[in-house]
C-alpha positions, 0 to 999 in steps of 0.5 A: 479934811475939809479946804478951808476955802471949800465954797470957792472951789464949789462955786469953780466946780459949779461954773465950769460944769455950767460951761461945758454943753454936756458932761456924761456922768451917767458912763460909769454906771453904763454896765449896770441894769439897775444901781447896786446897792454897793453905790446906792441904798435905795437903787437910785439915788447915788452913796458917796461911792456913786458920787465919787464916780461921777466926780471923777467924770467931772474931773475927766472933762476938766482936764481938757480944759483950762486949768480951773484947778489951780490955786 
């Protein structure tokens, strides 16, 4: 289910991640030579799978920060 107030929170997402000097979304992916078609069709550009992942690195580095979660 979508939050009803979805874009709020995007644009929180968005301007913490503009804040930090670097955010390495690419570490879950560090064991593969290429994408496995498991989290990307086309070999490159990441599934919902692949974007989970790198939304958790987000997550990661948020949690060292201040509390933008809260509601």
């Amino acid at each position: 289910m979508t939050a009803a107030d979805w874009q709020a929170k995007f644009k929180q997402v968005n301007e913490f991640i503009r804040t930090q000097p670097h955010i390495d979304t690419a570490a879950p992916f560090a064991g593969y030579d290429e994408m496995p078609e498991t989290l990307a069709m086309d070999g490159l550009h990441g599934d919902v799978r692949a974007k989970q992942m790198m939304a958790a690195a987000i997550n990661a580095s948020a949690i060292n920060a201040s509390a933008i979660w809260k509601d």
